[in-house]
C-alpha positions as CSV (number, residue, x, y, z in Angstrom):
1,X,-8.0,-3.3,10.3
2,X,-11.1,-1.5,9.6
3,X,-12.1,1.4,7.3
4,X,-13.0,4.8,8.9
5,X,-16.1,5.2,9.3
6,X,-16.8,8.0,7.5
7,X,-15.3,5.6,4.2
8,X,-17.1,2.5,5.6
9,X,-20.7,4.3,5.1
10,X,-20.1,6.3,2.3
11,X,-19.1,2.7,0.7
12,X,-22.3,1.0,2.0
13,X,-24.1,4.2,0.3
14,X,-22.3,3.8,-3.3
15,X,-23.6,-0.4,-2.9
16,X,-27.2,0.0,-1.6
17,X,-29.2,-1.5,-4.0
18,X,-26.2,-3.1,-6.2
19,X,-26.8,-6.7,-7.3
20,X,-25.1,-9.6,-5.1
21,X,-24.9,-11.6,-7.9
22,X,-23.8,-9.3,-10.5
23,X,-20.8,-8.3,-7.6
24,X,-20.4,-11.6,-6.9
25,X,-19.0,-11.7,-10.5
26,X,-17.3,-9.2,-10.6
27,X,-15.9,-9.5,-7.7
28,X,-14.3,-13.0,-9.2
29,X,-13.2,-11.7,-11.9
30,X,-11.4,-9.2,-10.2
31,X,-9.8,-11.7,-7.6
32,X,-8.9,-13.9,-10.2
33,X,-7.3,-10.7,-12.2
34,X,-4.8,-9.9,-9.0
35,X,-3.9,-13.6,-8.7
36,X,-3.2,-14.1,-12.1
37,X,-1.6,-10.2,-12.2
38,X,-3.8,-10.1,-15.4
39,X,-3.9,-6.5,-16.4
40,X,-5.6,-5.8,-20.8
41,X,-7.5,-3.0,-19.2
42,X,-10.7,-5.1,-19.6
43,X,-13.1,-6.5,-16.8
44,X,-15.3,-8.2,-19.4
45,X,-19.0,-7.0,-16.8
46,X,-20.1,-3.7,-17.3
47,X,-18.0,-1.5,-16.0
48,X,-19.7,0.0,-13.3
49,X,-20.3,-3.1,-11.9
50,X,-16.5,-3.8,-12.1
51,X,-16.2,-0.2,-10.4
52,X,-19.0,-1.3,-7.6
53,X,-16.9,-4.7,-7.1
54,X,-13.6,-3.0,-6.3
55,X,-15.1,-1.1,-3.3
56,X,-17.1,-4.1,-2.3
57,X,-14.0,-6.3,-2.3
58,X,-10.5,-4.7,-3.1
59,X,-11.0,-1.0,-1.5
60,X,-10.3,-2.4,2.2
61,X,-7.5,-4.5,1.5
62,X,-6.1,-1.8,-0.4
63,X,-6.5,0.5,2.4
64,X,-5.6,-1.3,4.7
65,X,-2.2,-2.6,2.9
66,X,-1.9,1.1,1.9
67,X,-2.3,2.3,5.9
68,X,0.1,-0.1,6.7
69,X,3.1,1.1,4.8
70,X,2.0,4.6,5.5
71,X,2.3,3.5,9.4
72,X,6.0,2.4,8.9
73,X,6.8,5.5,7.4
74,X,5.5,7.4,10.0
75,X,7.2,6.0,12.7
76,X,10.2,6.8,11.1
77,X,9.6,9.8,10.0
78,X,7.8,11.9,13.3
79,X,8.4,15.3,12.1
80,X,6.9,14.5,8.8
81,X,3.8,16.9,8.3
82,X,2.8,16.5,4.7
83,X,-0.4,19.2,3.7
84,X,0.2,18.1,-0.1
85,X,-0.4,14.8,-1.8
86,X,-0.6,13.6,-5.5
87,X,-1.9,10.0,-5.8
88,X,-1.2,8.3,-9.0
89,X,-3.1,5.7,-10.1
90,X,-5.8,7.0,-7.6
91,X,-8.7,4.3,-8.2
92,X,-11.5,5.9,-6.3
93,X,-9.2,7.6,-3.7
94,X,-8.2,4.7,-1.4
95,X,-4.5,6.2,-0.4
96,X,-6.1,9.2,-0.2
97,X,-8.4,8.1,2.4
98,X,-5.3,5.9,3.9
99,X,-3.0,9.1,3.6
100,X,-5.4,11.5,5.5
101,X,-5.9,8.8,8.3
102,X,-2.5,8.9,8.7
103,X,-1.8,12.7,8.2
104,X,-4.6,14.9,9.0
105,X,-2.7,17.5,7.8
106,X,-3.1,16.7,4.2
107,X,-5.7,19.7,2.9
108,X,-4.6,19.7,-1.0
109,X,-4.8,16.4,-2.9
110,X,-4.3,16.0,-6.6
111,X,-5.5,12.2,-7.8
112,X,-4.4,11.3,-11.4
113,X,-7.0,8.6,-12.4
114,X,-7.3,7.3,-16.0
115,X,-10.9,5.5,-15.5
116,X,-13.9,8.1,-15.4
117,X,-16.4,5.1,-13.6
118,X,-13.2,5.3,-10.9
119,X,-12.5,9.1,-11.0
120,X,-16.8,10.0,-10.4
121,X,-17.3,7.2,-7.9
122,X,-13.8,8.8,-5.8
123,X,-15.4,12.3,-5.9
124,X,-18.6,10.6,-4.5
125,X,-16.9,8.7,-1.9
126,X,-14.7,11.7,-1.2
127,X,-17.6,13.8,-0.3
128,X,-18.1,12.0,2.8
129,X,-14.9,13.2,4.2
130,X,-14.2,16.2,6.2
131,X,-13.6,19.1,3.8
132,X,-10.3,19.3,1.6
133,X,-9.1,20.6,-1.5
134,X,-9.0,18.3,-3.8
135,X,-8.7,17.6,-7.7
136,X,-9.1,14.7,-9.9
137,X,-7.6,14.3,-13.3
138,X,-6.8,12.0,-16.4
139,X,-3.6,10.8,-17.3
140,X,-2.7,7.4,-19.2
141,X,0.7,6.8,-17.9
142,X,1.4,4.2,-20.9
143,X,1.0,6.4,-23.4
144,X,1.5,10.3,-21.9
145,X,4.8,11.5,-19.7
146,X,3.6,12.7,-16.5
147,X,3.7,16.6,-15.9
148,X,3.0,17.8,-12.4
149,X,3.5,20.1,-9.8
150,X,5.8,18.8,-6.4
151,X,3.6,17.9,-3.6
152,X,4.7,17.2,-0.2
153,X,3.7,12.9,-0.3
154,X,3.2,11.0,-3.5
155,X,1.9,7.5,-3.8
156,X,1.8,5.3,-6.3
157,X,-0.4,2.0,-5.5
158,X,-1.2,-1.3,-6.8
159,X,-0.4,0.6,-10.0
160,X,2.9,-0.7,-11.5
161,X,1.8,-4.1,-12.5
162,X,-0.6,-2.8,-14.8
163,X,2.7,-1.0,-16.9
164,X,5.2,-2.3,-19.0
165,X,9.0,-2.1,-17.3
166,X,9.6,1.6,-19.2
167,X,6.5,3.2,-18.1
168,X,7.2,1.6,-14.7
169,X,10.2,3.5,-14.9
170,X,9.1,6.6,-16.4
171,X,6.7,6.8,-14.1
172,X,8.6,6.4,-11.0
173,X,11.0,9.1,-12.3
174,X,7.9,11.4,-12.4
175,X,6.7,10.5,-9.0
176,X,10.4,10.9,-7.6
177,X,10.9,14.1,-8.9
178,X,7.5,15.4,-7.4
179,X,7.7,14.2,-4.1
180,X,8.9,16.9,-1.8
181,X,9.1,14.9,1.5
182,X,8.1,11.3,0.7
183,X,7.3,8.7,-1.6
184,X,5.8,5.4,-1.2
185,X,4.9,2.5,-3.5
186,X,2.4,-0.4,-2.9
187,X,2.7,-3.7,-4.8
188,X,0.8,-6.6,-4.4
189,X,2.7,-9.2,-2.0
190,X,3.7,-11.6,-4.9
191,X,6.9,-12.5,-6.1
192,X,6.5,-10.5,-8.9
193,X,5.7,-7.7,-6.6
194,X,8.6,-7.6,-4.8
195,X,10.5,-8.2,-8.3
196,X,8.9,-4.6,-9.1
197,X,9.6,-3.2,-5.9
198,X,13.7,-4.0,-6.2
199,X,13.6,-2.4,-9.2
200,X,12.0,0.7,-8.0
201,X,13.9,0.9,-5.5
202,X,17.4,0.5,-7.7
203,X,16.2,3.4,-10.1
204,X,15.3,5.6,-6.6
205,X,18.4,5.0,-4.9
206,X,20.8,5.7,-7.7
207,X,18.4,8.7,-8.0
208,X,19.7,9.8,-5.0
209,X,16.7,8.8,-2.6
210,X,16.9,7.3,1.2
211,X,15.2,4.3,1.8
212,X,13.3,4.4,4.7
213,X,11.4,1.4,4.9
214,X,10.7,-1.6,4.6
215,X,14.5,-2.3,4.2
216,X,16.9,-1.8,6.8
217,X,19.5,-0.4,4.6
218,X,20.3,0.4,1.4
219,X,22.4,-2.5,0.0
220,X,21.6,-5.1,-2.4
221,X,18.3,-6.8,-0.6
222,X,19.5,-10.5,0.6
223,X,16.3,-12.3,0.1
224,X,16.7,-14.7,-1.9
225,X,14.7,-16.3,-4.9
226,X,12.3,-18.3,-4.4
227,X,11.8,-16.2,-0.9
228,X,10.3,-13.1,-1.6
229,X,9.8,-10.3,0.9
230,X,6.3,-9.3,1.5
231,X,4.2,-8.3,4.5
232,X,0.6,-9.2,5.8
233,X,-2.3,-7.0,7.0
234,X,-6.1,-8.5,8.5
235,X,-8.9,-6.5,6.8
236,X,-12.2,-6.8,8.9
237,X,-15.2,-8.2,5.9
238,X,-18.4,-6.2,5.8
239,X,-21.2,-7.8,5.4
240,X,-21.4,-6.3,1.9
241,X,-17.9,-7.9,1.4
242,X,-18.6,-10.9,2.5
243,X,-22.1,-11.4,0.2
244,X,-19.5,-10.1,-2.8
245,X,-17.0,-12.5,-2.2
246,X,-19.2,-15.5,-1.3
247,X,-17.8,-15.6,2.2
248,X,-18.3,-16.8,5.7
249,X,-14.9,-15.7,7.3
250,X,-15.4,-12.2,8.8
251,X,-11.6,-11.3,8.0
252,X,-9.1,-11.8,5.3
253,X,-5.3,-11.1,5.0
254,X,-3.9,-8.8,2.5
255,X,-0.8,-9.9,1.3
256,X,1.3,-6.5,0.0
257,X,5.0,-5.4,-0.2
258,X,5.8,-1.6,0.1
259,X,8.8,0.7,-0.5
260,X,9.0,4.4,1.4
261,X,11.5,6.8,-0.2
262,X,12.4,10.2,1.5
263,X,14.7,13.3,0.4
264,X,15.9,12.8,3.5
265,X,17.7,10.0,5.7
266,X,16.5,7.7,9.0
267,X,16.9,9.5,11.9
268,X,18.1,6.0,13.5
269,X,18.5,2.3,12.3
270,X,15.9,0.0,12.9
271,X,15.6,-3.6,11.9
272,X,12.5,-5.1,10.3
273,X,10.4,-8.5,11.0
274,X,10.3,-10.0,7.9
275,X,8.3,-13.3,8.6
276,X,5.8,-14.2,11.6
277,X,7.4,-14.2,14.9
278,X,7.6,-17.4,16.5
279,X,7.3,-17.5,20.3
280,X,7.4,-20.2,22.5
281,X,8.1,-20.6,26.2
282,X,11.0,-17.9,27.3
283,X,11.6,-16.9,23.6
284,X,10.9,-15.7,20.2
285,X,12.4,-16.2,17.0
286,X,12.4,-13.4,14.5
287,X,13.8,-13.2,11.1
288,X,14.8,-9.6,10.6
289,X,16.1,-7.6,8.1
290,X,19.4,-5.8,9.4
291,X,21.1,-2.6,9.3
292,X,24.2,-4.0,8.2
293,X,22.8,-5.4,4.7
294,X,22.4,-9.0,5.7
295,X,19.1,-11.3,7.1
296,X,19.3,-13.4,9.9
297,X,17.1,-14.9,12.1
298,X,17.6,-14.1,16.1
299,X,16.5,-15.9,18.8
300,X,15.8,-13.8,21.5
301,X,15.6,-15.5,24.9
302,X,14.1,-14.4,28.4
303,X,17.4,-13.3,29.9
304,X,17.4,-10.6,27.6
305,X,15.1,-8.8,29.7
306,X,13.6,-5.8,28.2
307,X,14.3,-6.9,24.7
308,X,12.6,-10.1,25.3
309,X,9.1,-8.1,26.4
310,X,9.7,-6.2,23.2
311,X,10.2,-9.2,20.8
312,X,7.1,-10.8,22.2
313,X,5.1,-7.7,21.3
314,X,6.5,-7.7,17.7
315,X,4.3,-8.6,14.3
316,X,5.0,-9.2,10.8
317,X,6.4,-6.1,9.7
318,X,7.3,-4.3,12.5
319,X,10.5,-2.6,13.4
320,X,12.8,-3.0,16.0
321,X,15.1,-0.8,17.8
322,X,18.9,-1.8,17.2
């Protein structure tokens, strides 16, 4: 996956001139922060350097991870036309960028960003975009309880490790009782990622929300420790990326897990592909994630015709028609 174009050069503009070295840095330190899930608020560089480092290296895989789950959701969702959207936890605006790639007719968009370095560098990014109401604001969800108006999609991503569980909580709550149509979460695709996406997903359906995706259903999720479910999207390196991260791959993989919660249920069942499909001659073996509550995995054969030629087309992630 790449950025759109329109993101990709207003990014190169933001970098021109920017240290290597000094992103280089950064750049580790941030990596090193996902891995380790380290979040005191602190990026120990200067903090526009830390700010220049996330577009250089985590604003694609975030996209990207972002676009991904928003794709799910809208495939299942067709008739889904959301012109509102309130990011929380905007960063510079990535799901914002994700969300109007996916739903050009998003024209209002509130982001709710504590970090001014992040908040000025999204309204300078967002510039490049074609035109849209928009508004940026300050909230620390630790310390304040979130007070907005509904919008139409909310999104909350790569946010919830940086809270404690009752300001995960609260915060989720919030989110839920603002999202008109739908609301989807991003989590790194870690096992404590998926551990905060369960959770989310308990308080949202005894909230009264659908589950649209990734999960098949809406019982008790029957992955098992020390499985984890989590998905996988290829982001296409700049060269800017590269030089940050000290690379010579072109591509990496962004590991993420999602959840996508509507007011409203699937308009059919689908299964999901929970691991890479492995094909060999005259069949494919999927592990999928079923309607019925349970995983399995299926082999799928040849002289299944039709659902043979689907099975081979089938990724990590994808759904499939039951």
């Amino acid at each position: 996956m790449e950025l759109p174009p329109n993101l990709r050069d207003a990014v190169d503009a933001a970098l021109e001139g920017a240290s290597t070295a000094a992103l280089a840095e950064a750049s580790a330190m941030l990596s090193q922060r996902y891995r380790s899930e380290l979040r005191d608020g602190r990026f120990h560089v200067s903090e526009d350097d830390a700010a220049r480092a996330y577009l250089a290296a985590r604003l694609p895989a975030t996209f990207a991870a972002v676009r991904a789950a928003m794709d799910a959701a809208e495939s299942l969702m067709p008739e889904f036309r959301p012109k509102t959207l309130l990011d929380l936890g905007a960063g510079p605006g990535t799901a914002m960028w994700a969300a109007r790639d996916t739903w050009p007719t998003i024209d209002n968009a509130l982001m709710i960003e504590g970090s001014p370095t992040m908040r000025r560098w999204g309204e300078t990014l967002a510039a490049s975009a074609a035109p849209f109401q928009r508004e940026w604001r300050a909230v620390d969800f630790a310390k304040a309880k979130l007070a907005v108006d509904a919008h139409d999609l909310v999104t909350i991503a790569y946010v919830l490790d940086e809270l404690e569980e009752a300001a995960r909580a609260a915060l989720i709550e919030a989110a839920w009782q603002a999202a008109i149509g739908l609301l989807l979460i991003v989590e790194p695709g870690t096992p404590a990622g998926w551990q905060r996406i369960l959770a989310a997903r308990a308080q949202l359906i005894a909230a009264g929300a659908h589950i649209l995706a990734p999960c098949a259903h809406e019982a008790p999720c029957p992955i098992v420790s020390p499985d984890w479910c989590h998905f996988s999207r290829r982001v296409a390196r700049t060269k800017i990326h590269l030089r940050s991260k000290g690379a010579v791959v072109p591509f990496e993989d962004e590991k993420f897990i999602y959840l996508a919660a509507s007011r409203t249920p699937r308009e059919h069942t689908v299964a999901r592909v929970l691991t890479p499909p492995k094909a060999s001659s005259g069949k494919v073996s999927l592990k999928l994630c079923l309607p019925s509550g349970a995983a399995e995995t299926r082999l799928i054969t040849k002289r299944e015709g039709a659902l043979f030629k689907t099975a081979r087309r089938l990724d990590w992630g994808d759904a499939l028609d039951v």
